[in-house]
C-alpha positions as CSV (number, residue, x, y, z in Angstrom):
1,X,57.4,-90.1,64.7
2,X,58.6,-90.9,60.7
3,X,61.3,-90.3,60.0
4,X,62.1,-87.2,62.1
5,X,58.9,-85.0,60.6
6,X,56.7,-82.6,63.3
7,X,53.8,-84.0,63.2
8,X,52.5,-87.6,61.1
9,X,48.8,-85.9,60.9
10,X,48.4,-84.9,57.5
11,X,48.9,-81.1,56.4
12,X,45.6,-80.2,54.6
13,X,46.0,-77.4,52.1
14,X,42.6,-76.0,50.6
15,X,43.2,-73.9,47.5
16,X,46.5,-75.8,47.1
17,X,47.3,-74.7,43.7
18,X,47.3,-71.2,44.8
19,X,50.4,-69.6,44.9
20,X,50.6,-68.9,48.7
21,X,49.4,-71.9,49.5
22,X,52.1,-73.8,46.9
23,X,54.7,-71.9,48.5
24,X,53.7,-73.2,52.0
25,X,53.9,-76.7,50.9
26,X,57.1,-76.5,49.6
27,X,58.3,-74.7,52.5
28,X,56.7,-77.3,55.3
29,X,58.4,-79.9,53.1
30,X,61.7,-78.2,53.7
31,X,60.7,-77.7,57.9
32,X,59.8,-81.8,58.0
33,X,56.0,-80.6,58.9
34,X,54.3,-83.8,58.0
35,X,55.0,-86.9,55.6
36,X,51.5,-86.8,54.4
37,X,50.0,-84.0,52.2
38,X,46.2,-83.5,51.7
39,X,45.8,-80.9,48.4
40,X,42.4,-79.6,47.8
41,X,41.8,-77.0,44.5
42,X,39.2,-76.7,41.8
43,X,41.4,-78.3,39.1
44,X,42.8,-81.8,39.0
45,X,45.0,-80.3,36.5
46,X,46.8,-77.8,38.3
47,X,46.6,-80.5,41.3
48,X,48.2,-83.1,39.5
49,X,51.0,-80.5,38.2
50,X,51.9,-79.2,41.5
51,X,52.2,-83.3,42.9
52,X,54.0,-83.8,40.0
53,X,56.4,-81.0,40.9
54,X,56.8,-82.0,44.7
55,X,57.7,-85.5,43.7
56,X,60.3,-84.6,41.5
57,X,61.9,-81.7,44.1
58,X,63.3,-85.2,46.3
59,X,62.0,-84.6,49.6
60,X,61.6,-88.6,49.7
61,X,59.2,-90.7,50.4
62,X,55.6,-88.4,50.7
63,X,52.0,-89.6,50.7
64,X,50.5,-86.9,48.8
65,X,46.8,-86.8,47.6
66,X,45.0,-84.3,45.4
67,X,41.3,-84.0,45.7
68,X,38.4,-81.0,44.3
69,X,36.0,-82.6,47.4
70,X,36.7,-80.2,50.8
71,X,34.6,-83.3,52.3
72,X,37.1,-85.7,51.0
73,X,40.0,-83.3,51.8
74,X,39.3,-82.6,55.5
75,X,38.2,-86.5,56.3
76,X,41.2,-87.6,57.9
77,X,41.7,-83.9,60.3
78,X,45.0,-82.8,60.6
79,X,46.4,-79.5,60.3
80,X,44.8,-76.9,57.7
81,X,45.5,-74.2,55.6
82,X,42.6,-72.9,54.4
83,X,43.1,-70.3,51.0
84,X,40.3,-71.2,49.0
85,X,38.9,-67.7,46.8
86,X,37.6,-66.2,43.9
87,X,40.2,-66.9,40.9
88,X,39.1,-63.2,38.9
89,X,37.3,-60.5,39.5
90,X,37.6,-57.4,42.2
91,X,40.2,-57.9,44.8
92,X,39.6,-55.3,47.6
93,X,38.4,-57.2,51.1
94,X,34.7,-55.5,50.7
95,X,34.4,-56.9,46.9
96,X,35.9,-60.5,47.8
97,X,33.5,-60.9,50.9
98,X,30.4,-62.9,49.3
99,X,31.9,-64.0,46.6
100,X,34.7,-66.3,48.9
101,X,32.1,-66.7,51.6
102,X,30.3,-69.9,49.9
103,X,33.6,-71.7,50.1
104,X,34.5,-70.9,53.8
105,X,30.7,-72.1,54.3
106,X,31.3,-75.5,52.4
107,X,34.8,-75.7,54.4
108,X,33.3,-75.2,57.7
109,X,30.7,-77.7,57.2
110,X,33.1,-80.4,56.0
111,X,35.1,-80.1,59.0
112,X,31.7,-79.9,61.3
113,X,31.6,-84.0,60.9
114,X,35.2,-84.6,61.5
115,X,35.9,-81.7,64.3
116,X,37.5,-83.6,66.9
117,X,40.5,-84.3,64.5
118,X,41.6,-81.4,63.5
119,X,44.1,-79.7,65.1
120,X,44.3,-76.2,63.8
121,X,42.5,-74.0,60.8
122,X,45.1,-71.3,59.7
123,X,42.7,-69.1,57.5
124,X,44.5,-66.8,54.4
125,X,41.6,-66.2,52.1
126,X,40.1,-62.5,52.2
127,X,38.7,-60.7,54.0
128,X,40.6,-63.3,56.3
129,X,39.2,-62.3,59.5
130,X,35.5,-62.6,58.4
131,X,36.3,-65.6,56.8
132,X,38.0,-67.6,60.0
133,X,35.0,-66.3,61.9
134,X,32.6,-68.1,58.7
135,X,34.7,-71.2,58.9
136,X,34.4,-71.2,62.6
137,X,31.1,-71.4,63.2
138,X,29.9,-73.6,60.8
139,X,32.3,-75.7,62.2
140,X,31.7,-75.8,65.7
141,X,35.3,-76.4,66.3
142,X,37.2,-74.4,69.8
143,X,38.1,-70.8,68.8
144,X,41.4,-71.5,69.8
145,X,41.8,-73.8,66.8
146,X,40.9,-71.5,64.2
147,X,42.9,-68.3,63.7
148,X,43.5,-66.5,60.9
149,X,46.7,-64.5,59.4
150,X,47.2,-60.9,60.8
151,X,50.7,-60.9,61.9
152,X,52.3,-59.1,58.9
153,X,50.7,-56.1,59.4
154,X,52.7,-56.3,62.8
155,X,56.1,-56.9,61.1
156,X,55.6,-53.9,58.8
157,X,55.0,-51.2,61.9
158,X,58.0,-52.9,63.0
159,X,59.8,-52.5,60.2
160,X,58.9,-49.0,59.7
161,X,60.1,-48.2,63.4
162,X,63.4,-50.2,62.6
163,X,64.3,-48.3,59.4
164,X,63.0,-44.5,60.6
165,X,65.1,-45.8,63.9
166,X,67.9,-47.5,62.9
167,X,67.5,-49.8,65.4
168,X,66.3,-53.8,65.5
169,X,62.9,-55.1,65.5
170,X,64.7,-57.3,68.6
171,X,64.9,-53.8,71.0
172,X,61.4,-53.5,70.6
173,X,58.5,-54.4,72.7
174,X,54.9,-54.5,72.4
175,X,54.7,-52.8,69.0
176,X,51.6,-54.4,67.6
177,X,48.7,-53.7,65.4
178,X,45.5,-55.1,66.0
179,X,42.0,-54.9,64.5
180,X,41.3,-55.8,61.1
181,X,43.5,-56.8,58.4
182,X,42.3,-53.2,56.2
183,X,42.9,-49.6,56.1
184,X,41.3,-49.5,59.5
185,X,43.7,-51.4,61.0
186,X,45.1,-50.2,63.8
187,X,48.9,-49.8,64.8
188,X,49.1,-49.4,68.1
189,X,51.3,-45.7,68.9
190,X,50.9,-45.3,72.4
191,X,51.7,-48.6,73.7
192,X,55.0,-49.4,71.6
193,X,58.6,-49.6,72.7
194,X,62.0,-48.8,71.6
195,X,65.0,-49.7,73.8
196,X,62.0,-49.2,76.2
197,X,60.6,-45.5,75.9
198,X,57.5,-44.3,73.5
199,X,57.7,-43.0,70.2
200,X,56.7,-39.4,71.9
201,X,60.4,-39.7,73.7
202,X,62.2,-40.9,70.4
203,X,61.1,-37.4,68.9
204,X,58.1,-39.2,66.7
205,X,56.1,-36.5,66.2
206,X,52.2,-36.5,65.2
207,X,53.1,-36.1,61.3
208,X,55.5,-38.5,61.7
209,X,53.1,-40.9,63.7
210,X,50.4,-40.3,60.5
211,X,53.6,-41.1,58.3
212,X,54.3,-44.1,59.9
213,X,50.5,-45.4,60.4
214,X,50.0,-45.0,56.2
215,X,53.1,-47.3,55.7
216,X,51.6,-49.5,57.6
217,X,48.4,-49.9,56.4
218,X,49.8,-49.6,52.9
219,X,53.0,-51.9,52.7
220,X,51.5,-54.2,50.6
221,X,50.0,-51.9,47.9
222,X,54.3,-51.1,48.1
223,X,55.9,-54.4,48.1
224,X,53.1,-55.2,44.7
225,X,54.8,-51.7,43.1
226,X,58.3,-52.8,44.3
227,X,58.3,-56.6,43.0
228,X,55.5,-56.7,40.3
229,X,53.5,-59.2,42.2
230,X,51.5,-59.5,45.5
231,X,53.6,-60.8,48.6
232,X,52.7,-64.2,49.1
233,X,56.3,-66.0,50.6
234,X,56.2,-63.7,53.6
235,X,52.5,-64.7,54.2
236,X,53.4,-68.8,53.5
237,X,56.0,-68.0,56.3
238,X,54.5,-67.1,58.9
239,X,51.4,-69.7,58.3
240,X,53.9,-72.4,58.8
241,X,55.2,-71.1,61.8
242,X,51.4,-70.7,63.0
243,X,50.6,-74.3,62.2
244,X,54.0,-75.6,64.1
245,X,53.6,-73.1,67.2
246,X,54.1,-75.3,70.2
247,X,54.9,-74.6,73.9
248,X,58.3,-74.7,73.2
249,X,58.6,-72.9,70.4
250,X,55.3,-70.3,70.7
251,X,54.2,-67.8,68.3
252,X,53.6,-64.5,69.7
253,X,52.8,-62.2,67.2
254,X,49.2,-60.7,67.3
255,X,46.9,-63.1,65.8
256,X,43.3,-63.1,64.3
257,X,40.8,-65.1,65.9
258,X,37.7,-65.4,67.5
259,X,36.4,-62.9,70.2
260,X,33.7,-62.0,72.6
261,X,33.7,-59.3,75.1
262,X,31.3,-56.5,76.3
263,X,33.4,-54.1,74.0
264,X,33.4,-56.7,70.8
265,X,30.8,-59.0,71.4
266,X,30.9,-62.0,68.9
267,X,33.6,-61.3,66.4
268,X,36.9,-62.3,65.2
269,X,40.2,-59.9,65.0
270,X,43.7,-59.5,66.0
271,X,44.6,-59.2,69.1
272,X,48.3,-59.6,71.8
273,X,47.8,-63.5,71.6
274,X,49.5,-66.8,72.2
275,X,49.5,-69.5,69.8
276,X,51.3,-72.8,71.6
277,X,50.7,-76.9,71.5
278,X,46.8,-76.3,72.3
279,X,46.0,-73.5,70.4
280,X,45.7,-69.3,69.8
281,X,45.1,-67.8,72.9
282,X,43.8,-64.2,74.3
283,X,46.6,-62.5,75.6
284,X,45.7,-59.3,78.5
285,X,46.4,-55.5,76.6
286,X,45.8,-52.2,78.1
287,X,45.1,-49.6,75.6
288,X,45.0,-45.4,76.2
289,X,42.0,-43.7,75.0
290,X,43.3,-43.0,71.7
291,X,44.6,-45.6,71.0
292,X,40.8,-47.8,71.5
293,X,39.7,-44.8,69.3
294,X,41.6,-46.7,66.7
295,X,40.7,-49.7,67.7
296,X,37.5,-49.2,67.6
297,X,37.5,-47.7,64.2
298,X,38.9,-51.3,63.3
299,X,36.9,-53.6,64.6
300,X,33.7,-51.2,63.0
301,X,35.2,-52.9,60.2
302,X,34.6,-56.0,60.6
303,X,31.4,-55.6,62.0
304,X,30.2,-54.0,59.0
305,X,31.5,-57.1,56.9
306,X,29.9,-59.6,59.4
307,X,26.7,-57.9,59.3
308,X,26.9,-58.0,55.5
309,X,27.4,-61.8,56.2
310,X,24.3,-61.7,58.1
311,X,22.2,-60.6,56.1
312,X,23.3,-62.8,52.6
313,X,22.4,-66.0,55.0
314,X,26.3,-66.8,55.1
315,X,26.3,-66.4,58.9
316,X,23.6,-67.4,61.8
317,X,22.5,-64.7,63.8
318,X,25.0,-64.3,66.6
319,X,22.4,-65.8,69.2
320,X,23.1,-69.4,67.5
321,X,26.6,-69.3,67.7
322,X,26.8,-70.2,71.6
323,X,25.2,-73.7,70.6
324,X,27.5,-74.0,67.7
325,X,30.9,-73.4,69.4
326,X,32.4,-76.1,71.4
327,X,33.5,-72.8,73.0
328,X,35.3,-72.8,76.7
329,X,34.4,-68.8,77.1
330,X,37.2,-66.2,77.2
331,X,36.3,-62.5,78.2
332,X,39.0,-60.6,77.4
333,X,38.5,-56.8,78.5
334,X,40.3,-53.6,76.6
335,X,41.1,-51.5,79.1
């Protein structure tokens, strides 16, 4: 391997010039991801500026290439971030659905021809979740290669607990929130652990619960009041450590992906999962009754959004996907 670097496939950024996705570079040029950068945007411009800036930051020798083709960008495989959107306009999820689905069509396509090398699809643009589950099928690719980010929404009920607490995110266990990435996302009460008892035993009352469940859901409306601007490092963080998740060195915060079940047939949320060398993986959860209350309020979500999908012709009817998925079949029950 050159030179020391994680992998010497090439690290495919779509919607490079966005400023997520510009952060990630940077930082998986710090981390030693990959010698070889793929960029992908709508302006050779902007493209050209930020190679410009990456060759003048002295990481070295980097093969770096700048593209507006997706066809061109994904040829080669490798490992991608996908971030392509909608530059103006509204900016809720329900808004920014058809208007960002045509991309994650195009995406999934280009990547249909050249499926067997790519590694992994990390997926940031919004509605994320409906937008992984658009660039996974029309890509056919295994849906444990394409996930999509939902693991923030974790840190922040941790963090919440942490500061009400005063206690560490590390004495916690199985504090997760799963669903959609929305205000129906769903923070899961019942199951959570501090120094190993509920919330119910720490004196977390129902207000507080409601308390803690709005912070949640509305941390990032906060940290855009806080700093002025919409958090994007935090976000580029955790991507890279999605895209460099190995057996050794797993990532085991609740991810987004793809998921089939008699409960939540055909769709694509977060759930307790594994990402490791070969992928994001379905990970066993038991749930109390009001907790899949919740739940299911969430993933009525995103079924609402993929039915939108439906209908604009930006997804096949589920029926298809089966022959579209090169899809080893994972049935993971809620209890």
């Amino acid at each position: 391997m050159k030179s020391g670097f994680f992998t010497e496939r090439p690290l495919v950024v779509i919607g490079a010039t966005g400023r997520l996705s510009s952060e990630l570079v940077f930082y998986s040029l710090l981390q030693r991801f990959s010698p070889r950068l793929v960029l992908c945007g709508g302006s050779m411009e902007r493209l050209q500026g930020l190679k410009d800036e990456i060759e003048e930051s002295g990481f070295g020798e980097i093969d770096i290439r700048i593209t507006l083709s997706m066809e061109e960008a994904v040829a080669e495989g490798g490992y991608l971030l996908y971030a392509k959107s909608v530059q103006s306009g509204a900016k809720t999820r329900e808004a920014m659905l058809l208007s960002n689905a045509p991309f994650a069509v195009e995406c999934g396509q280009a990547i249909a021809s050249v499926r067997s090398k790519v590694e992994r699809v990390v997926c940031v643009s919004n509605p994320s979740d409906l937008m992984g589950l658009t660039l996974l099928v029309h890509s056919g690719l295994e849906p444990e290669r394409v996930m999509s980010l939902s693991s923030l929404d974790t840190e922040r009920f941790r963090r919440s607990l942490s500061r009400r607490l005063g206690v560490s995110v590390t004495e916690m266990s199985q504090v997760f929130t799963l669903g959609s990435h929305d205000g129906a996302m769903a923070p899961m009460l019942d199951m959570a652990r501090v120094k190993g008892a509920s919330l119910g035993q720490l004196g977390i009352g129902p207000e507080e619960e409601t308390e803690i469940v709005r912070e949640v859901k509305y941390a990032g409306i906060s940290i855009y009041k806080l700093r002025g601007q919409t958090a994007y490092q935090s976000p580029a963080v955790h991507v890279l450590r999605m895209l460099m998740a190995t057996d050794d060195m797993p990532f085991v915060i609740p991810t987004a992906r793809y998921h089939h079940s008699q409960r939540y047939p055909y769709t694509f949320g977060s759930l307790p999962t594994c990402i490791d060398s070969s992928g994001c993986h379905h990970l066993s959860v038991e749930c109390t009754e009001r907790e899949l209350v919740a739940l299911n309020g969430a993933f009525a979500s995103i079924e609402n959004m993929k039915q939108q999908l439906i209908e604009a012709g930006y997804l096949p009817e589920p029926c298809e996907w089966q022959s579209r998925l090169q899809q080893r079949e994972e049935l993971v029950e809620l209890i």
